[in-house]
GUROVEX-537310 format. One record per atom (N, C-alpha, C, O): x, y, z. Coordinates in steps of 0.001 Angstrom, whole numbers, plus 500000, padded with zeros to 6 digits. Layout:
XYZ
...
***
This chain:
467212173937092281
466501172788091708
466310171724092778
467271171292093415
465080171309092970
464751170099094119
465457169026093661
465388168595092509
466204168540094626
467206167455094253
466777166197093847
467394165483093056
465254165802094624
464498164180094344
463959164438092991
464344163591092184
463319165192092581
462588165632091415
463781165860090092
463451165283089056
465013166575090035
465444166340089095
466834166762088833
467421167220087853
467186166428090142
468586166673090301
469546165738089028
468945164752088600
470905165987088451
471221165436087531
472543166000087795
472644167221087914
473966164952087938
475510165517087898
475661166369086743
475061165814085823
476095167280086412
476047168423085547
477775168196085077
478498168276086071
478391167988084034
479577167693083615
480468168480084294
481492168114084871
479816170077084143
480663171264084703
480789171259086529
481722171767087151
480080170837086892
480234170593088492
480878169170089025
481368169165090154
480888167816088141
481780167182088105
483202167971087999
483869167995089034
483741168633086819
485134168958086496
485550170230087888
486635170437088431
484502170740088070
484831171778089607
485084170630090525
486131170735091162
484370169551090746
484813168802092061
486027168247091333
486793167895092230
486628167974090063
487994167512089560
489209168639090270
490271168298090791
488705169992090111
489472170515090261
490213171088091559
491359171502091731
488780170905092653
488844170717093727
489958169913094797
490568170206095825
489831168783093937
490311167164094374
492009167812094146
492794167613095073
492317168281093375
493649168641092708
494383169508094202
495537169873094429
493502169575094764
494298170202096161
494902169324097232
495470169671098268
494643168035096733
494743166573097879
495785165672097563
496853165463098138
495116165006096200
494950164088095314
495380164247093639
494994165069092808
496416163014093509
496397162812092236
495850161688091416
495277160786092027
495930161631090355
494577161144089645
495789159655089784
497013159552089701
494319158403090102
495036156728090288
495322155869089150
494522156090088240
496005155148088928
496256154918087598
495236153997087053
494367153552087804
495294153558085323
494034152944084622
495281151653084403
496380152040084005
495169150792084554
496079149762084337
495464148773083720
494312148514084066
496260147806082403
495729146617082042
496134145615082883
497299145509083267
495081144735083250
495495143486083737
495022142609082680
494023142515081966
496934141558082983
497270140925081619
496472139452081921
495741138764081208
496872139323083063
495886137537083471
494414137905083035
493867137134082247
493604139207083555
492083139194083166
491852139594081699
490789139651081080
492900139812081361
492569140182079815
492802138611078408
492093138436077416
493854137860078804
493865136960078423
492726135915078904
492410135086078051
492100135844080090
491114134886080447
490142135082079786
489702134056079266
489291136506079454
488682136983079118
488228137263077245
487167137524076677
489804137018076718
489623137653075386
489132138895075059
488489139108074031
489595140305076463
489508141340075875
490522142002076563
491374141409077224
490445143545076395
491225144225077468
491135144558078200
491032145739077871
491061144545079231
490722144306080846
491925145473081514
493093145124081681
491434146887081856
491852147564082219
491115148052084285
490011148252084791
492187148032084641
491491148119086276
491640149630086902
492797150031087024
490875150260087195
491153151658087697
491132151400089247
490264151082090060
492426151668089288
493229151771090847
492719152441091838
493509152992092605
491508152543092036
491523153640093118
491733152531094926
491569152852096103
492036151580094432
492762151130096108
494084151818096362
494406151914097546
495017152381095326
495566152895095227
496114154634096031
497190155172096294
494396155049096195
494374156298096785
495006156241098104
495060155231098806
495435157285098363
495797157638099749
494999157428101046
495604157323102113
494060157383101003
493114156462102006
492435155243101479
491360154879101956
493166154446100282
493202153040100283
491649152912099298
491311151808098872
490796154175099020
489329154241098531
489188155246097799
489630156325098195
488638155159096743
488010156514096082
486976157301097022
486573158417096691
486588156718098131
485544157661098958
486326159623099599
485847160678100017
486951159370099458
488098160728099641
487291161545098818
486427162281099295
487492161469097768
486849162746096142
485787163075096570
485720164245096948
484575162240096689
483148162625097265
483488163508098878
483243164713098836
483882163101099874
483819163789100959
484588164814101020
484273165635101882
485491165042100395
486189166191100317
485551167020099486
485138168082099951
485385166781098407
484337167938097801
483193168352098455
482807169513098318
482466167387099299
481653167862100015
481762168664101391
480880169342101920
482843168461101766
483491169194102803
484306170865102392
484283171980102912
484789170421101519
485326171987101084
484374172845100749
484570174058100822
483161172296100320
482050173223099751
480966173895100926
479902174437100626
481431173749102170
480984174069103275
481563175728104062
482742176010104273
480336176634104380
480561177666104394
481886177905105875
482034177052106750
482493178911105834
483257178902107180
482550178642108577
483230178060109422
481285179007108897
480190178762109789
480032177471110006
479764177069111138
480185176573108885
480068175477108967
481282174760109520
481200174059110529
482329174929108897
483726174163109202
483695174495110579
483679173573111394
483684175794111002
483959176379112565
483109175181113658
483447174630114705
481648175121112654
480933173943114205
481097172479113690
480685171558114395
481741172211112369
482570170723112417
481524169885112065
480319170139112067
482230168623111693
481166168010110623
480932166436111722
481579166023112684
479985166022111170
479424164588111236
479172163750110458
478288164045109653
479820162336110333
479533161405109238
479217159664109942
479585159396111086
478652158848109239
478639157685109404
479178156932108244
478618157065107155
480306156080108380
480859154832107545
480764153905107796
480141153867108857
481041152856107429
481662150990107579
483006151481107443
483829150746107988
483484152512106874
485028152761107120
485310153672105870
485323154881106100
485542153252104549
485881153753103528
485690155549103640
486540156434103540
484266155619103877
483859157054103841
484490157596105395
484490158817105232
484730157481106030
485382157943107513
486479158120107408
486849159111108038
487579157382106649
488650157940105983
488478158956105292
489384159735105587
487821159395104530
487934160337103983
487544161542103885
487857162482103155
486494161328105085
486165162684106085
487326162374107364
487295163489107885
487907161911107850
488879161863108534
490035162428107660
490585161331107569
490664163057107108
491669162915105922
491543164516105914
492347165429106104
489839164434105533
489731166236105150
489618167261106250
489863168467106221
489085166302107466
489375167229108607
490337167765108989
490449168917109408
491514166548108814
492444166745109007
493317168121108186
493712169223108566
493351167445107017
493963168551106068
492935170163106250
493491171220106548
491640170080106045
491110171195106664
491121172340108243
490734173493108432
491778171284109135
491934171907110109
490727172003110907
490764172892111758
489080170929110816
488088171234111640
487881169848112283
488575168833112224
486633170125112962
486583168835113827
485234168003113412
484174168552113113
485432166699113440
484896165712112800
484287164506114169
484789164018115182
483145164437113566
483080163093114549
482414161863113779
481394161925113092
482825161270113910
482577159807112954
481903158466113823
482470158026114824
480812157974113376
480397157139113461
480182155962113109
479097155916112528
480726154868113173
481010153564112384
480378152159113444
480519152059114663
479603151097112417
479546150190113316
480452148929113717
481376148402113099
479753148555115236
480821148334115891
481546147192114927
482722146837115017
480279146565113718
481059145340113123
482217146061112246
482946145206111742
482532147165111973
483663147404111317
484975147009111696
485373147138112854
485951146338110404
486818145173110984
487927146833111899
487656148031111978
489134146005112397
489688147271113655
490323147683113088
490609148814113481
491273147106111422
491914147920110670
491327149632110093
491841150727109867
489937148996110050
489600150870109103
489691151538110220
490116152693110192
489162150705111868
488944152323112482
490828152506113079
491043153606113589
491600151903113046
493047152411112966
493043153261112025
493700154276112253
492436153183110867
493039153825109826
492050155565109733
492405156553109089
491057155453110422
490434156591110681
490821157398111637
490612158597111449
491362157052112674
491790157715113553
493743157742113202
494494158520113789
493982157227112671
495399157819111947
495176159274110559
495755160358110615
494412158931109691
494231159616108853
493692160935109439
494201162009109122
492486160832110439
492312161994111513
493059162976112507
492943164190112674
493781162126113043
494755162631114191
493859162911115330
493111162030115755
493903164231115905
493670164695117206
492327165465116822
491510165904117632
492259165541115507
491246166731114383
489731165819114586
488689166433114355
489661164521114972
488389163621114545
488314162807116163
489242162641116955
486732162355116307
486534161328117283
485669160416116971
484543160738116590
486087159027117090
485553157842116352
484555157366117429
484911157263118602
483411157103117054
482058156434117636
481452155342117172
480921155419116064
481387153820118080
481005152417117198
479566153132117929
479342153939118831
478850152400117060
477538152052117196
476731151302116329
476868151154115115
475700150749117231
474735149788115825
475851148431115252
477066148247115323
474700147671114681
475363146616114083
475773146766112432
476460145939111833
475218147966111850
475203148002110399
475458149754110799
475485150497111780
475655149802108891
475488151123108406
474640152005109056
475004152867109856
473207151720108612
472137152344108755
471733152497110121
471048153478110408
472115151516111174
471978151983112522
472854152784112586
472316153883112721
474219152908112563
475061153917112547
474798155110112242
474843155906113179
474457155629110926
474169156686110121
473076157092111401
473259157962112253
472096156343111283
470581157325112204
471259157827113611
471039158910114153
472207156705114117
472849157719115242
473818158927114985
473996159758115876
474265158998114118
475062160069113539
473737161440112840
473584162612113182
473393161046112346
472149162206111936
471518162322112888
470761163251112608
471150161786114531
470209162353115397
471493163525116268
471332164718116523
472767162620116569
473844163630116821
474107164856116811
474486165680117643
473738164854115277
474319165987114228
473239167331114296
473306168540114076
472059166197114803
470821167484115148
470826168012116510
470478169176116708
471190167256117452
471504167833119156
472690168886119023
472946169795119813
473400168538117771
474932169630118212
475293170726117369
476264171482117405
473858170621116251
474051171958115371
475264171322114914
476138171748115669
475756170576114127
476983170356113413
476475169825112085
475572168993112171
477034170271110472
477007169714109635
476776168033109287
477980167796109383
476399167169109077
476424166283108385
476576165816107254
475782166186106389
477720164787106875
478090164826105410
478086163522105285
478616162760106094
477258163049103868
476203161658104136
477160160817102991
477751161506102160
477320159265102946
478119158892102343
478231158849101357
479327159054100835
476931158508100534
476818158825099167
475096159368098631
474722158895097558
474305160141099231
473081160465098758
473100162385098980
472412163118099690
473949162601098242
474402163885098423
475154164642096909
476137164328096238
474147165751096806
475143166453095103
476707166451095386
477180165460094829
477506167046095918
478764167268096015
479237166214096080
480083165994095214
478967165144097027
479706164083097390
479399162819095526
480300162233094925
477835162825095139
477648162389094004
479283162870092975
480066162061092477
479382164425092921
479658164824092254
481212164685092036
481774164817090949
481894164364093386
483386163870093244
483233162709093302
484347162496092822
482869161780093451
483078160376092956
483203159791091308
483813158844090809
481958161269090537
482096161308089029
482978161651088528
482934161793087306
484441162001089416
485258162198089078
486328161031088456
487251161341087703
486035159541088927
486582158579088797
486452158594087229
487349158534086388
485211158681087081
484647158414085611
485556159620084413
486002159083083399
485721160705084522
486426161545084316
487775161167083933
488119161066082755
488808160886085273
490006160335085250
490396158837084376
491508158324084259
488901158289083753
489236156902083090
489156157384081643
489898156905080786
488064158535081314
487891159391080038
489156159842079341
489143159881078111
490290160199080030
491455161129080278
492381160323080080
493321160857079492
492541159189080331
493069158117080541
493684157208079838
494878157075079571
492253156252079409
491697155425078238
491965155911077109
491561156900076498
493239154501076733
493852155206074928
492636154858073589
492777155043072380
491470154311074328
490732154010072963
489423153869073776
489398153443074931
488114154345072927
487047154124073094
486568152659074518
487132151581074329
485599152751075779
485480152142076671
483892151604076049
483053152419075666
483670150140076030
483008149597075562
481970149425076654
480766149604076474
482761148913078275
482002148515079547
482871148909080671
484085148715080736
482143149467081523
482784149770082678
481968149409083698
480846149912083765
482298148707084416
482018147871085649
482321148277086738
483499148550086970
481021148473088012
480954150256088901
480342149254090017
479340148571089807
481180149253091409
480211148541092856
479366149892092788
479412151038092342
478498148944093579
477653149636094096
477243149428095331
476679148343095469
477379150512096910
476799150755097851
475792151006098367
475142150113098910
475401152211098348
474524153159098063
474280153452097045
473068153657096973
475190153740095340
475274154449094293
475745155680094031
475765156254092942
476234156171095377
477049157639095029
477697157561093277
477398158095092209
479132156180093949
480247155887092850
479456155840091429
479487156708090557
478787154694091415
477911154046090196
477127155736090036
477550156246088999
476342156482090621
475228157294089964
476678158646089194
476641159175088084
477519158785090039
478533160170089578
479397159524088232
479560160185087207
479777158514088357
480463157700087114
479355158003085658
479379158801084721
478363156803086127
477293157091084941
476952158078084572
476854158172083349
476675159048085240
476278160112084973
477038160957083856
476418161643083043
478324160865083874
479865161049083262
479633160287082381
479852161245081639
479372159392081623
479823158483080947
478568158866079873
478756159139078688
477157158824080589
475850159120079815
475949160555078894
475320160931077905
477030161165079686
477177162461078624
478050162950077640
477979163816076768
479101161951078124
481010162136077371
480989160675076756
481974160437076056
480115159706076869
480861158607076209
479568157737076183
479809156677076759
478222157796075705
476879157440075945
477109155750075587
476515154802076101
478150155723074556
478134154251073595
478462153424075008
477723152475075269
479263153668075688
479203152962076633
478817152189077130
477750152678077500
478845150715077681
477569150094078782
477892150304080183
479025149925080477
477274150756081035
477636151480082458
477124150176083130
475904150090082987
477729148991083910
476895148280084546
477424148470085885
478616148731086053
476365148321087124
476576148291088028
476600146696089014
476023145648088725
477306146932089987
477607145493090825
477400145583092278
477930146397093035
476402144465092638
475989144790094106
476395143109094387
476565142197093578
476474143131096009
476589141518096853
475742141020096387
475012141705095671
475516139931096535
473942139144096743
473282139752098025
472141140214097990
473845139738098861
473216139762100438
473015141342100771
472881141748101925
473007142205099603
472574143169099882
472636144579099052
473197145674099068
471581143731098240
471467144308096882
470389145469096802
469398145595096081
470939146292097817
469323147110097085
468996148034096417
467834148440096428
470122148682095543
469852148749094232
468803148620093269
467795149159092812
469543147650093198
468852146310092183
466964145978092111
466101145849091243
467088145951093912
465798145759094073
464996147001094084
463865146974093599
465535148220094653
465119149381094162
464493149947092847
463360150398092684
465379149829092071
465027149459090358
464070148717089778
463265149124088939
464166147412090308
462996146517090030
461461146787090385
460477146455089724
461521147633091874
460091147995092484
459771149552091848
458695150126091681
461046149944091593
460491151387090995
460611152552092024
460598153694091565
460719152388093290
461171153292094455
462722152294095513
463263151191095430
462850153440096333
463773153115097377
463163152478098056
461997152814098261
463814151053098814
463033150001099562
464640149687100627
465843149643100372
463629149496102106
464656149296102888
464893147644103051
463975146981103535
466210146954102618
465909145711103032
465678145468104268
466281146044105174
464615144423104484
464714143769106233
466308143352106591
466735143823107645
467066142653105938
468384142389106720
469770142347105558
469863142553104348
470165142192106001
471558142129105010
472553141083105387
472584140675106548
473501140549104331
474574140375104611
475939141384104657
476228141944103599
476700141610105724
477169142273105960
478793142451105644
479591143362105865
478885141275105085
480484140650104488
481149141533103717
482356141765103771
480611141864103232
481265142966101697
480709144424102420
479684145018102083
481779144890103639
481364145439104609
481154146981103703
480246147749104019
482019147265102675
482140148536101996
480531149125101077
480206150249100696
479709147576100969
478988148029100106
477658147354100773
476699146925100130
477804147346102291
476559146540102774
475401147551103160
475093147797104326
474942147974102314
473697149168102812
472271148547102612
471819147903101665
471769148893103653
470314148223103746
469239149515102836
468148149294102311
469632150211102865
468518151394101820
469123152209100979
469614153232101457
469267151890099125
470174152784098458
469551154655098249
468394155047098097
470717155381098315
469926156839098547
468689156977097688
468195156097096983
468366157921097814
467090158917097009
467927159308095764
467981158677094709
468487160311096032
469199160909095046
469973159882093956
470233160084092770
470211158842094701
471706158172093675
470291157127092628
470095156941091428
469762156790093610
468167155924093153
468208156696091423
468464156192090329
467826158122091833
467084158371090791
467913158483089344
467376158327088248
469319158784089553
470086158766088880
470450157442088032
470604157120086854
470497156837089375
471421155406088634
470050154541087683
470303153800086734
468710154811088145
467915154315086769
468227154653085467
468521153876084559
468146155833085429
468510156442084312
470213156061083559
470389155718082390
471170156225084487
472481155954084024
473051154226083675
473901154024082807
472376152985084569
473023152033084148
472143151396083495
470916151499083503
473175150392082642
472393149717081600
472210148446082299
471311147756081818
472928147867083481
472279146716084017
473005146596085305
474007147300085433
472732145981086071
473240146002087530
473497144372087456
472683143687086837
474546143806088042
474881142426088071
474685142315089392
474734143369090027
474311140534090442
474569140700091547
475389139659092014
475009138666091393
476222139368092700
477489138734093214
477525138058094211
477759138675095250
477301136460094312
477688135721095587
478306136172095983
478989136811095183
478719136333097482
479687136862098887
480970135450098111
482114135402097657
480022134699098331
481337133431097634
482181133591096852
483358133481097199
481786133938095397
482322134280094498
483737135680094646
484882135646094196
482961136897095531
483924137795095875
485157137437096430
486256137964096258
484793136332097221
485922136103098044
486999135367097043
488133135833097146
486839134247096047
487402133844095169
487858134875094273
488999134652093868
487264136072093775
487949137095093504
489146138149093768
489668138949092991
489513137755095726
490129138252096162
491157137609096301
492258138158096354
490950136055096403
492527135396095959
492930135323095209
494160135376095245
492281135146093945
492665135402092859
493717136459092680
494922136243092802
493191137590092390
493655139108092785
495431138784093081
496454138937092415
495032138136094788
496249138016095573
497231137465094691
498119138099094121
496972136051094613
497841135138094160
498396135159092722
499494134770092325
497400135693092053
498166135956090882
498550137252090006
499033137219088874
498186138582090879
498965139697090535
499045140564091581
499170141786091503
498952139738092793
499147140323093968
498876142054094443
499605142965094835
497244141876094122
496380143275094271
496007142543095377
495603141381095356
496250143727097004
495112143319097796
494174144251097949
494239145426098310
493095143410097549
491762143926098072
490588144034098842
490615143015099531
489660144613099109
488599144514100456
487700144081098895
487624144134097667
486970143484100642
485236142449099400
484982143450098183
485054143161096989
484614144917098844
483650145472097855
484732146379096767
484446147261095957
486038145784097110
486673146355095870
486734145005094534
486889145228093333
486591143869095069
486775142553094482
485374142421093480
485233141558092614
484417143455093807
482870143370093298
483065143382092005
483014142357091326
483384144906091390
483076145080089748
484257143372089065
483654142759088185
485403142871089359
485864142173088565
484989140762088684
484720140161087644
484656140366089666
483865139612089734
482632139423089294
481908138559089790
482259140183088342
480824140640087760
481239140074086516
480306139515085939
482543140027085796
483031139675084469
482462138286084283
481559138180083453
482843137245084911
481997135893084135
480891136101084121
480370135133083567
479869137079084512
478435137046084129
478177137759082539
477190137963081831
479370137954082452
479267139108081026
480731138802079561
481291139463078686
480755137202080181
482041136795079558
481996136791077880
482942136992077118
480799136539077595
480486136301075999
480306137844075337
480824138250074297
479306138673076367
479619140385075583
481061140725075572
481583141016074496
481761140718076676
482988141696076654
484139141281075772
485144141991075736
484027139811074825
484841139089074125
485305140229073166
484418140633072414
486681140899073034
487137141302071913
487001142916072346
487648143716071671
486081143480073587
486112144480073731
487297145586074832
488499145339074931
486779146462075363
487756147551075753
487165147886076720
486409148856076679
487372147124077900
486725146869079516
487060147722080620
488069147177081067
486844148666081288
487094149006082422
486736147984083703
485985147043083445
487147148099084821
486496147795086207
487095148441087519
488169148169088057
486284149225087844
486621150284089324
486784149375090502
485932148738091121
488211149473090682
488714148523092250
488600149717092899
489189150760092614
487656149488093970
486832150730095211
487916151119095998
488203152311096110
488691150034096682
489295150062097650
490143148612098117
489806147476097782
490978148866098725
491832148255099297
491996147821101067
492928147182101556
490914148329101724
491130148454102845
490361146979103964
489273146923104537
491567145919103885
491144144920104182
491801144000105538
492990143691105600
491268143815106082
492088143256107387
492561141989107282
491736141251106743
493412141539107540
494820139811107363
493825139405108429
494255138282108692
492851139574109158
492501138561110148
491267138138109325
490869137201110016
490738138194108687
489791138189107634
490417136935106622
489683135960106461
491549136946106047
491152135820105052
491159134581105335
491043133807104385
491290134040106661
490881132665106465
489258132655106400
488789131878105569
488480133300107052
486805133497106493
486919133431104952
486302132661104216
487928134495104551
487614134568102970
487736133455102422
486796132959101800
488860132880102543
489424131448102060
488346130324102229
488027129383101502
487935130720103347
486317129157103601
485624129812102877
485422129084101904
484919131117102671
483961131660102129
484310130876100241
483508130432099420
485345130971100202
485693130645098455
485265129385098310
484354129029097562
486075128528099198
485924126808099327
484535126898099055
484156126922097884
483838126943099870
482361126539099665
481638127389098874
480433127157098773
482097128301098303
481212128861097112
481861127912095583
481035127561094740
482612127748095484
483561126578094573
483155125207094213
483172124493093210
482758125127095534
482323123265095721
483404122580096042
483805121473095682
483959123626096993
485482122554097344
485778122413098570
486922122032098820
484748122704099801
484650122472101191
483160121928101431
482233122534100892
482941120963102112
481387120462102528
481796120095103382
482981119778103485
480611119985104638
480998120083105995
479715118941106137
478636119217105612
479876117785106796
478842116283107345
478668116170109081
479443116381110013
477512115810109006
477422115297110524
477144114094110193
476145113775109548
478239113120110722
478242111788110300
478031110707111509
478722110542112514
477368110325111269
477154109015112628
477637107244111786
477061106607110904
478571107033112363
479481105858111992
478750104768112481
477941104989113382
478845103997112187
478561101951112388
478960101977113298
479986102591113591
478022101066114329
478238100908115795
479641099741115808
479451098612116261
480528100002115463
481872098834115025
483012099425115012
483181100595114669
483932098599115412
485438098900115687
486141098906114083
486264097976113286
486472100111113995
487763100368112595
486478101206111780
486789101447110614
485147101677112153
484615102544111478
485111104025111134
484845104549110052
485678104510111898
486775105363111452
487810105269110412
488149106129109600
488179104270110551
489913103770109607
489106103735108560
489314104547107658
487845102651108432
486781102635107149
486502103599106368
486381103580105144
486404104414107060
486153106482106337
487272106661105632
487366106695104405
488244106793106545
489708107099105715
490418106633104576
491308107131103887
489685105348104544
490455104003103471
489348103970102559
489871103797101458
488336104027102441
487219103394101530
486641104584101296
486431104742100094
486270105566102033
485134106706101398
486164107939101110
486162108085099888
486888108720101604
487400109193101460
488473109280100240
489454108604100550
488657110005098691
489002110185097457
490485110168097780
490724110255098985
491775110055096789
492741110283097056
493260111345097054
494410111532097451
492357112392096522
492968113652096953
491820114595098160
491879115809098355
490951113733098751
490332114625099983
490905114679101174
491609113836101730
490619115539101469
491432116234102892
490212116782104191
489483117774104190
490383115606105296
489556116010106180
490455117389106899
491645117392107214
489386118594107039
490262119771107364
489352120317108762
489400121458109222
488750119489109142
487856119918110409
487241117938110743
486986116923110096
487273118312111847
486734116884112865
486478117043113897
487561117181114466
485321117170114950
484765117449115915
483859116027116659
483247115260115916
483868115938117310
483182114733118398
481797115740118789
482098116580119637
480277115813118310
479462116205119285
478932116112120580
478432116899121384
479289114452120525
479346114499122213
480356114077123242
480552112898123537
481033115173123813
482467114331124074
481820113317125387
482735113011126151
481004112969125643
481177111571126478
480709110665125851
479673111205125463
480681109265125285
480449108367124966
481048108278123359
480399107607122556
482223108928122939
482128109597121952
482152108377120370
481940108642119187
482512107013121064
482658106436120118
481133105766119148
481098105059118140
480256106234119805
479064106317119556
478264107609119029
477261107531118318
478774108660119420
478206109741118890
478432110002117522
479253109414116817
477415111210117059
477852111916115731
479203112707115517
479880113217116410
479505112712113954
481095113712114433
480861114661113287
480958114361112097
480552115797113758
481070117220112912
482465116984111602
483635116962111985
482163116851110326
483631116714109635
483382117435108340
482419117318107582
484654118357108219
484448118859107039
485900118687106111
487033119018106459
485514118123104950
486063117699103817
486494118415102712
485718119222102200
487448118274102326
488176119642101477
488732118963099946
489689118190099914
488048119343098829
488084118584097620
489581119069096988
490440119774097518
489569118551095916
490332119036094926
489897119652093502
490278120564092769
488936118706093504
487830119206092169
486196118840092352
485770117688092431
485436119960092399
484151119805092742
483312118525092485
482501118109093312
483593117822091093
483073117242090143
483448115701091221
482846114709090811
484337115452092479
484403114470093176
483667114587094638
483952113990095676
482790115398094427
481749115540095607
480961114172095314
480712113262096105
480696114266094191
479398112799094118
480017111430094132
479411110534094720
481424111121093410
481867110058094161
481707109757095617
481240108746096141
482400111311096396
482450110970098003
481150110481098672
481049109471099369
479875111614098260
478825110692098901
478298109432098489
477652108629099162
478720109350097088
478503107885096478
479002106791097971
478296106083098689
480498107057097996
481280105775098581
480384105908100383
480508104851101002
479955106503100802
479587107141102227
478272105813102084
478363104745102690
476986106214101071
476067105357101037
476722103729101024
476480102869101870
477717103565099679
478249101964099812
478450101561101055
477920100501101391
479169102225101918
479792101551103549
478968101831104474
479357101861105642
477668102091104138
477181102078104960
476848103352106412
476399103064107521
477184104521105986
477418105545106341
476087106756106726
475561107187105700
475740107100107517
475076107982107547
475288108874107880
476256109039108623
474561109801107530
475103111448107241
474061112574107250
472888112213107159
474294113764107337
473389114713107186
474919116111106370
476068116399106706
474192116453105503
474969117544104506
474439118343105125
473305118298105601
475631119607105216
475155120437106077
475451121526104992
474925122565105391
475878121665104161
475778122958103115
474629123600102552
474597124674101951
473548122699102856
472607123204101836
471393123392103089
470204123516102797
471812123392104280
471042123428105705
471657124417106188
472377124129107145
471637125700105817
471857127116106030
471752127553107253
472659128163107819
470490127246107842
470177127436109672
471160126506110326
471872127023111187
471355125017110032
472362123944110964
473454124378110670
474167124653111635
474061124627109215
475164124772108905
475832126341110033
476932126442110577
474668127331110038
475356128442110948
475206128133112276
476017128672113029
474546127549112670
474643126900114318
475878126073114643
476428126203115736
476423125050113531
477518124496114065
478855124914113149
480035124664113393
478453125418112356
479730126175111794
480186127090112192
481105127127113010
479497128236111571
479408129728111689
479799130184113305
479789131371113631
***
């Protein structure tokens, strides 16, 4: 059967890649979380797959797709491109398979995954940065893969690999002590989201299957909307697990059919999802595992009273990363704004800031001189750290009274990344 035309996960080739997986892997647990279920007014159950042994559900898909490879094949060894998640888990199967792997990841991938690829690999795999994204990556890995006669095994626009990821969906079926009302699915590419739905559209239709993409790089979403696969011009690359600039063919055609709505997610918001997480039931997670829970306040009034899933992708997140995350939250919150302020040509205009404009609970948390010669005259870089959003408009209130001039740099996206970023 031509795969663009009408390829479809078949229940029975899902439960073969279940059974497959059973050679690796045991199934991750379905857990209630009690803080999101009380916030929420429903039951708020989280399927663990950060939990897995390579920290991602991407394992199930590449291993099924790897085992299903003839001996001819294993003998001349496979080729893949990740941001990380999927390189683990063709790193993992090489390993446990005994063939040789070469992996391609770009260079922006943080240095934890590719430790963790070349641990999970051993001596069995060889790791290759290239490109600034996915998709540069991948095209160098598929031109590779054609100079060396070696397999290629694609991250998620592929039957087998579709077909163990629908395994997640499976393991929540199995699971789940009572009927699943919504289950909440990131989305990358759509491997996860098209093999889940797909599962769900046939064993449990009542269902609502929604899917969850970044803001900064949603194309999905926009896929859906135009009616074909569309490559974005650029991306944000933050929510490194799910930053794909073109969602597959295959998962495309599926995931129309399988979800009932796709949500899309400030980078901001994720990151507030991930402290959250931290601080109050101490799950750590990577951006694009933080996606599906973070989709819940868009859906706070349906899920009232119901029986919620949400697929945590992965876990695989680097400690040099959260102070980004931590600013990333602030200013998606309204609780960091950053001024270029030029003070009154007058002595104690400084002390004036501190005493008169400044709230009793703001906190200057950045201060910079732009020009360090003459400096008591120059502009000064300062960024201000609230307590409650709702005292942003006092602060610039008191700034105009004294006489203060200023330029806001939050909502000046180009200045703000020139002197921030």
């Amino acid at each position: 059967m031509s795969q663009e035309k009408g390829y479809f996960p078949a229940l029975n080739d899902v439960m073969s890649a279940e059974h497959t997986l059973r050679e690796i892997l045991s199934p991750t647990p379905l857990m209630e979380n009690r803080n999101l279920s009380q916030k929420y007014g429903a039951e708020i159950m989280l399927k663990r797959e950060d939990l897995q042994v390579v920290r991602s559900y991407k394992i199930r898909g590449a291993y099924n797709k790897i085992r299903s490879l003839s001996e001819e094949q294993m003998e001349r060894g496979i080729v893949c491109a990740s941001a990380g998640n999927h390189a683990q888990g063709v790193a993992l199967s090489c390993n446990k398979l005994g063939i040789r792997g070469t992996i391609y990841m770009p260079v922006t991938t943080p240095k934890q995954k590719i430790n963790q690829v070349k641990m999970f690999g051993g001596e069995n795999i060889e790791v290759v940065l290239e490109g600034d994204t996915f998709d540069q990556a991948n095209a160098a890995a598929e031109k590779a893969c054609a100079e060396k006669g070696m397999t290629f095994i694609p991250p998620f626009n592929d039957e087998k690999v579709i077909e163990g990821q629908g395994t997640v969906g499976l393991e929540i079926l199995q699971q789940s002590p009572a009927a699943i009302d919504y289950i909440f699915v990131p989305i990358g590419g759509g491997g996860l989201a098209s093999g889940v739905g797909a599962v769900y559209k046939q064993m449990s239709p009542n269902t609502k299957v929604i899917g969850v993409e970044p803001a900064g790089a949603a194309c999905m979403r926009i896929a859906i909307e135009r009616g074909e696969v569309t490559s974005l011009p650029s991306i944000d690359k933050f929510v490194d697990g799910a930053a794909v600039q073109r969602a597959g063919d295959k998962t495309f055609a599926i995931c129309r059919e399988v979800l009932d709505d796709i949500v899309v997610v400030p980078e901001g918001k994720v990151c507030t999802t991930i402290l959250n997480l931290y601080n109050f039931d101490a799950i750590v997670v990577e951006p694009a595992g933080a996606l599906s829970i973070s989709a819940l306040d868009y859906y706070k009034d349906q899920i009232k009273g119901k029986n919620v899933v949400c697929v945590v992708s992965g876990s695989n997140n680097d400690i040099v990363r959260m102070e980004d995350i931590k600013e990333r939250s602030l200013l998606y919150e309204g609780l960091k704004h950053y001024f270029v302020v030029k003070f009154p040509q007058r002595a104690g205009a400084l002390q004036n800031f501190v005493t008169n404009v400044l709230g009793p609970h703001d906190d200057i948390t950045y201060f910079e001189y732009k020009k360090k010669t003459n400096r008591e005259k120059g502009p000064v870089l300062i960024g201000i750290e609230l307590q409650n959003p709702d005292d942003f408009e006092g602060l610039t209130q008191r700034m105009v009274e004294n006489s203060i001039e200023y330029e806001y740099l939050n909502d000046n996206p180009n200045l703000f990344e020139f002197l921030i970023g």
